[in-house]
N, C-alpha and C positions, 0 to 999 in steps of 0.2 A: 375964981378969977384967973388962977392960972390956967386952969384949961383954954380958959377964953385968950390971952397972950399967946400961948402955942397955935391956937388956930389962926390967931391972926398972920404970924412969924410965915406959917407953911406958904412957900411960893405955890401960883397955880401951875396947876399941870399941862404942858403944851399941848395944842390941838395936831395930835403928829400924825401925818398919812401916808405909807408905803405904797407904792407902785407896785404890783404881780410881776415878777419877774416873767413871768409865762400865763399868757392871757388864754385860757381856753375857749372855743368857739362853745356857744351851747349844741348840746343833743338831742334830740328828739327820741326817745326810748321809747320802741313799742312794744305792747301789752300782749297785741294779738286779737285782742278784742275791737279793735277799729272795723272789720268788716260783720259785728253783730251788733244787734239789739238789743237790751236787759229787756226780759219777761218781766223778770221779780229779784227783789236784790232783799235778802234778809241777814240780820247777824244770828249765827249761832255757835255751835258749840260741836266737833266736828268726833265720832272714832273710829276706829278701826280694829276689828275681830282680829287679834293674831294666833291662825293657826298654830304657828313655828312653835310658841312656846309652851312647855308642858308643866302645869294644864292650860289650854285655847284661853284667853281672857280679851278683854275688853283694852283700850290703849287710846288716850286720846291724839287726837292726831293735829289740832289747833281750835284756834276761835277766832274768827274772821267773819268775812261777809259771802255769804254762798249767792251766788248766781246762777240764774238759768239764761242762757244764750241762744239766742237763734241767727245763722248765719243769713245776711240781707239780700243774696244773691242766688243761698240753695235752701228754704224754707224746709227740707229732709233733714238737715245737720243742728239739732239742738242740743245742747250740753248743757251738765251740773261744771260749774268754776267756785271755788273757793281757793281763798287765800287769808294767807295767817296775818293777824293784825303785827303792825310795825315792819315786818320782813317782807310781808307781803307773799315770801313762799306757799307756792300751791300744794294744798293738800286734798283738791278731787277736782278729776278732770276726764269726767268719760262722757262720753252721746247717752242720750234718754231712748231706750229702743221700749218696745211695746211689751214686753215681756217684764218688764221690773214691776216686782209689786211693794208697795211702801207698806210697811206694818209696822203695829205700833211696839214701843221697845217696852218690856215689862209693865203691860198694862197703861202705861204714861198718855195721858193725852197732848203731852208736849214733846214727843222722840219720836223718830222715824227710824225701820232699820231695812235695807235694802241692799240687794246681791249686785252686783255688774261683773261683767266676765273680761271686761278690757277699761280700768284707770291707766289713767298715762300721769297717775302726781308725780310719781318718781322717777319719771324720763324714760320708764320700760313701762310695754302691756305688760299688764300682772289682773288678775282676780280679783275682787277684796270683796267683803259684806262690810257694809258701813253703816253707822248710827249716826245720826244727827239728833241735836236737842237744842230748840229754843227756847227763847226768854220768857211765852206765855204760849197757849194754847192757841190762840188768834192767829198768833204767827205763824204754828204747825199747821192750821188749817189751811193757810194761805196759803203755803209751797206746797201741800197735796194736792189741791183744786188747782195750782197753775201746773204744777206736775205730770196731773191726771188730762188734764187739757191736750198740753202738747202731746201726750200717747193718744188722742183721738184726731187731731192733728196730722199726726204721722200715718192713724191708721186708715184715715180718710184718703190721704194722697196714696197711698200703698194699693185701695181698692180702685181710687181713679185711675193709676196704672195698670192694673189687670184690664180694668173694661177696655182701658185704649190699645192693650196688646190682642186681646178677644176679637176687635172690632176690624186691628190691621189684618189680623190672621182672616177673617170673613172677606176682607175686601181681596182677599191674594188667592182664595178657594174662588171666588164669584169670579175674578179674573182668569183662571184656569179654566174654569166654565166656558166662557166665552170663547177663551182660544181653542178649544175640544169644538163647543159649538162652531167655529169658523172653519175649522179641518175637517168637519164633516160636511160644512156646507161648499167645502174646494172639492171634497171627493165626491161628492154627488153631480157637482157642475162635470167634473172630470169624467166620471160614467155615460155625464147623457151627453157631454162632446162625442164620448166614443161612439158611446151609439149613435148619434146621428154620422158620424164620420161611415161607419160601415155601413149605413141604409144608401148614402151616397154612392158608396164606392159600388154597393149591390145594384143600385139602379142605374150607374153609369155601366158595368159589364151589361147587365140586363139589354139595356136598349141598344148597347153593341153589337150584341146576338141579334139584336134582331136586323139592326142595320146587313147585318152581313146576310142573315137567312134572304132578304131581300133580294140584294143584290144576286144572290144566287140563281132565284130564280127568273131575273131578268136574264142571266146569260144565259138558262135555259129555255127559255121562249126565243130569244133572238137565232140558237142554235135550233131549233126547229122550222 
């Protein structure tokens, strides 16, 4: 019963609201990722080989959501992005080039471990060989098969480039052609101008001669 006295006695407590001395506009933060795509977006479990220390070991490096990225504007520029849960901090961030091969990590059908020659997590190019490990085997399957995609992706537009540098290279040999062929057909016009120019000129002396052989012999009959 006393309890129940005390509860009643306690006044309520004012409804009290402070004004923000200093109203901040909102910000719009960007990620970087507004000019791509999500391929595949999976959570795992992220590490990284340190050479540096002796002996080389294994280091994890977060657990977040790894992404593959394709830029909307140059379909050549696809990237691994992860970032660490809560912080959000990046811990891999390089392009998928055609040379990385994903292998499995100590037998595991749930880990990946693959080289790259340029991460940018830590704000410099550096090297790393990295491991990833998901949450069930379905999942690893999924980021190899979209993985292995994009490296055929890339190695398709890589050979449609060659043909169409092959094809410029033909069209600028076939063009040289033609202008050889035209120079030869201005030297040939050029020859048989001459030549007819000199049958002329031979035929105009020619019938000079004879105009004159004529005359000649009319002043010799008249002087007889």
């Amino acid at each position: 019963m006393a309890g129940d006295e005390v509860k009643e006695d306690m006044p309520n407590s004012p409804d009290v609201h402070f004004e923000p001395i200093v109203k901040l506009a909102p910000v719009d933060v960007k990620t970087l990722e507004e000019d791509e795509e999500v391929i595949i977006k999976l959570r795992a479990r992220l590490y990284r080989y340190e050479n540096e220390e002796d002996p080389p070991e294994w280091k994890e490096r977060g657990t977040g959501e790894v992404k593959l990225l394709k830029h909307k504007e140059d379909s050549t520029r696809i990237r691994v992005l992860m970032r660490r849960d809560k912080t959000l901090k990046i811990c891999a961030n390089h392009y998928v080039t055609s040379d990385m091969v994903l292998k499995p990590n100590c037998g595991s059908n749930k880990a990946w471990v693959w080289y790259t020659q340029a991460d940018f997590a830590d704000e410099e190019v550096k090297a790393e060989t990295l491991a990833i490990r998901f949450g069930n085997a379905d999942h690893a399957n999924e980021f190899k098969e979209a993985f292995e995609n994009c490296q055929k992706a890339l190695d398709s537009q890589e050979d449609e480039k060659k043909d169409s540098e092959k094809e410029d290279g033909k069209e600028d040999v076939s063009a040289g052609g033609d202008d050889k062929e035209k120079g030869d057909e201005k030297s040939d016009e050029k020859s048989t101008t001459e030549e007819v120019t000199e049958k002329l000129e031979g035929m105009t002396v020619k019938d000079g001669s004879k105009e004159g052989e004529k005359a000649a012999e009319d002043e010799a009959k008249e002087g007889n």
